[in-house]
C-alpha positions in Angstrom: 4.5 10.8 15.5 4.5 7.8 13.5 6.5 4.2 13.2 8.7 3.1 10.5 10.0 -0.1 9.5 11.8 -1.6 6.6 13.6 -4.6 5.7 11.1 -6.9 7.6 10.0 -10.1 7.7 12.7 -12.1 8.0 13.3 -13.1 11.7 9.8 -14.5 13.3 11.4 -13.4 16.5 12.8 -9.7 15.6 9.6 -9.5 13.5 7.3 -10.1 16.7 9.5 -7.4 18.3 8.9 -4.8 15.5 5.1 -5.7 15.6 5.0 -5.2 19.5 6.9 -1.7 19.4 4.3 -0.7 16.6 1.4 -1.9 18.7 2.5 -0.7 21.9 2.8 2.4 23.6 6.0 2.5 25.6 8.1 3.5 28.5 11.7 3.6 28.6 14.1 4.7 31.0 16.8 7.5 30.8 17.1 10.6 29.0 16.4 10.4 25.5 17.9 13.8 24.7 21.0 12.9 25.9 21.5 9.5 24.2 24.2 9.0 22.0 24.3 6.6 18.5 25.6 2.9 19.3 28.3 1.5 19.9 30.4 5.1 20.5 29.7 4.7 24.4 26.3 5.7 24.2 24.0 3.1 26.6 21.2 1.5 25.2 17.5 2.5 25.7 15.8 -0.1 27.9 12.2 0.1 26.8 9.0 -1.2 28.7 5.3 -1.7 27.8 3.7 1.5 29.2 2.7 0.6 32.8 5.1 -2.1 33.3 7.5 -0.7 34.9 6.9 0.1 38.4 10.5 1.9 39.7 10.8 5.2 40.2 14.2 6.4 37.8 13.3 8.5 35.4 11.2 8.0 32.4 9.4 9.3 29.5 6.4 7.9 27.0 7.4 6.7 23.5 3.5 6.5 22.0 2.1 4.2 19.2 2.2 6.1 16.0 -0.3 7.4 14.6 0.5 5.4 11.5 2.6 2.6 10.1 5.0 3.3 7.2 6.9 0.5 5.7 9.5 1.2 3.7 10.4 -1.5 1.6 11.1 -5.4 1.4 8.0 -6.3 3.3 9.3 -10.0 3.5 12.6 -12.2 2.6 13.7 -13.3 -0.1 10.2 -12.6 -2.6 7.8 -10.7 -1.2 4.6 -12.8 -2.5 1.1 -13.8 -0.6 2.4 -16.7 1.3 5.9 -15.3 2.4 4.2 -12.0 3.4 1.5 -14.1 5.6 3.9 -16.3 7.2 7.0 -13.8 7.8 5.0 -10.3 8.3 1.0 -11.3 9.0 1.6 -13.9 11.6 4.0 -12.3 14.0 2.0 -9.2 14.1 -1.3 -11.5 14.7 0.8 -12.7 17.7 1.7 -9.9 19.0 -1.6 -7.8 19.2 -2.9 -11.4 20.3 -0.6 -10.8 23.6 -1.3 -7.3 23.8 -4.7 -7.4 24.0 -5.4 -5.8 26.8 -2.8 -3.5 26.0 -4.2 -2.3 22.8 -7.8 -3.0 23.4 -8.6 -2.3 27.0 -11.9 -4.1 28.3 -12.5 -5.6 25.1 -12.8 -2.6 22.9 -11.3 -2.7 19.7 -9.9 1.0 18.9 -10.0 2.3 15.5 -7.0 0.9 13.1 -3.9 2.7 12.6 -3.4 4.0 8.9 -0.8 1.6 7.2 1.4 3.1 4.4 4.4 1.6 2.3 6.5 2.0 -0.6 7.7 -1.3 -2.2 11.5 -2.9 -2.6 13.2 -4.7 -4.7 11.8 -8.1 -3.1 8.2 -6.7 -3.1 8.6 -6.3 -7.0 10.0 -9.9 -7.5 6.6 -11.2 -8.1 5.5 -7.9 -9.6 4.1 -6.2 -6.3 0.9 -8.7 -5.6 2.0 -9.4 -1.9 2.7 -6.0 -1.1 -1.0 -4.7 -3.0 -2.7 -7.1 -0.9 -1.0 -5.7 2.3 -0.6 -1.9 1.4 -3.4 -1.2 -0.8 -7.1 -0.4 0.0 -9.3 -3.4 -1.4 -10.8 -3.2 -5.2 -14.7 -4.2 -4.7 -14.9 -8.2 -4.4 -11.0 -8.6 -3.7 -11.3 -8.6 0.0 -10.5 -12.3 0.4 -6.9 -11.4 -1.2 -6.0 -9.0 1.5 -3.3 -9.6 4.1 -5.0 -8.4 6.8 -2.6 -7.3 9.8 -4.3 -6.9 13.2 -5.0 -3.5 14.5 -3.7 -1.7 10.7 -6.0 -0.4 8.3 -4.5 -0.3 4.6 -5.3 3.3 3.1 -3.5 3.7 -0.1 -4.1 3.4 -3.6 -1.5 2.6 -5.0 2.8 2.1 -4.9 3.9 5.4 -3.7 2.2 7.9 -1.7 2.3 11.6 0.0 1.1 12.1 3.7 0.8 15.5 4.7 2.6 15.8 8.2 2.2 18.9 10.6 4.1 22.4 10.3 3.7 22.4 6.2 5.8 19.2 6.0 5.4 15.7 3.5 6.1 12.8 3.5 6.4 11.4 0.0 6.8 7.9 -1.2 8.1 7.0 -4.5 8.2 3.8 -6.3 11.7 4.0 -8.0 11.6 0.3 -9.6 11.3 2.3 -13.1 11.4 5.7 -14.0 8.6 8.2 -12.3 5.1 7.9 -14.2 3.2 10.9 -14.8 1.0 10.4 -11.8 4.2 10.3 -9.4 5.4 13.3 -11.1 1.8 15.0 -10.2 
C-alpha cells in the first residue's frame, strides 16, 4: 500500500488536505468495491480520521502508506527552494502539527515514511534544486539545504528510481526531461 500525489502545491488548503490523507490512517464509509468513477452516479467516499467516527454503517480502513511517491510538479508555477517550502513544506508541517496525536500517540515519534518522486516539468524550471532538496538523501554537509517534510524521510539518490513492490512487481520512475542516460537504462 502506498500514497501518490502529483501536481501539488498549489492550493494551501487542498495541499493541507493531501498532506492529512498521507499522514493519516483513515475510515470511510460505504462499500469500496462497489463504488463507481465520478460524476456517472457513483456517490462519493466520505472519509474520516481513523477513530472519529463513532456510528455504526459500515466501514473499512484506508491505512497510511507505507511510502510517499510524488509524481511530478512538486510546486506551482517553478518548483524552486522557496516555492517548495511555502506551497509543499508548510502545509504538510501543519497538518502532522494537528495530527499529532494521531500520528505520534503519547509523544512517540514513529519512524518516517520513505519519500519517493520523479520530477516535472516545473521541478526542472530551475534545473531540479527544489525537488533534490526534497526527494534526495542529503550529500555530507548539505543538510541545511534540505526541505525537510514532517513525518517523511527522503531515500533516493537521485531523479528517477525503481521500488520493488510485492508479488514480483516494480515500480519504476523515469526522468523523461531528456533522453534516458545510461544509468536509467541500467
Amino acid at each position: 500500500w502506498f500514497d501518490f500525489a502529483a501536481d501539488t502545491g498549489d492550493s494551501g488548503d487542498a495541499m493541507y488536505a493531501v498532506a492529512t490523507a498521507c499522514l493519516a490512517d483513515l475510515d470511510y464509509a460505504g462499500d469500496l468495491d462497489s463504488l463507481e468513477t465520478l460524476p456517472d452516479g457513483g456517490a462519493p467516499l466520505k472519509l474520516w480520521r481513523a477513530g472519529d467516527r463513532t456510528d455504526e454503517r459500515p466501514r473499512g480502513s484506508l491505512p497510511r502508506g507505507q511510502f510517499l511517491f510524488l509524481g511530478g510538479d512538486t510546486a506551482y508555477h517553478v518548483a524552486d527552494h522557496a516555492t517548495i517550502r511555502n506551497r509543499f513544506q508548510s502545509p504538510f508541517r501543519w497538518a502532522w502539527d494537528d495530527l499529532a496525536e494521531d500520528v505520534a500517540p503519547s509523544g512517540q515519534r514513529s519512524a518516517a515514511t520513505r519519500l519517493y518522486g520523479i520530477p516535472g516539468n516545473h521541478d526542472w524550471y530551475d534545473n531540479l534544486s527544489g525537488f533534490s532538496r526534497l526527494i534526495e538523501t542529503p550529500l555530507a554537509g548539505a543538510e541545511d539545504e534540505r526541505i525537510a517534510i514532517s513525518g517523511f524521510e527522503p531515500v533516493q539518490q537521485a531523479s528517477y528510481l525503481a521500488i520493488g513492490l510485492p508479488y514480483g512487481w516494480q515500480l519504476w520512475g523515469l526522468d523523461i526531461d531528456s533522453s534516458l542516460d545510461a544509468k536509467q537504462m541500467a
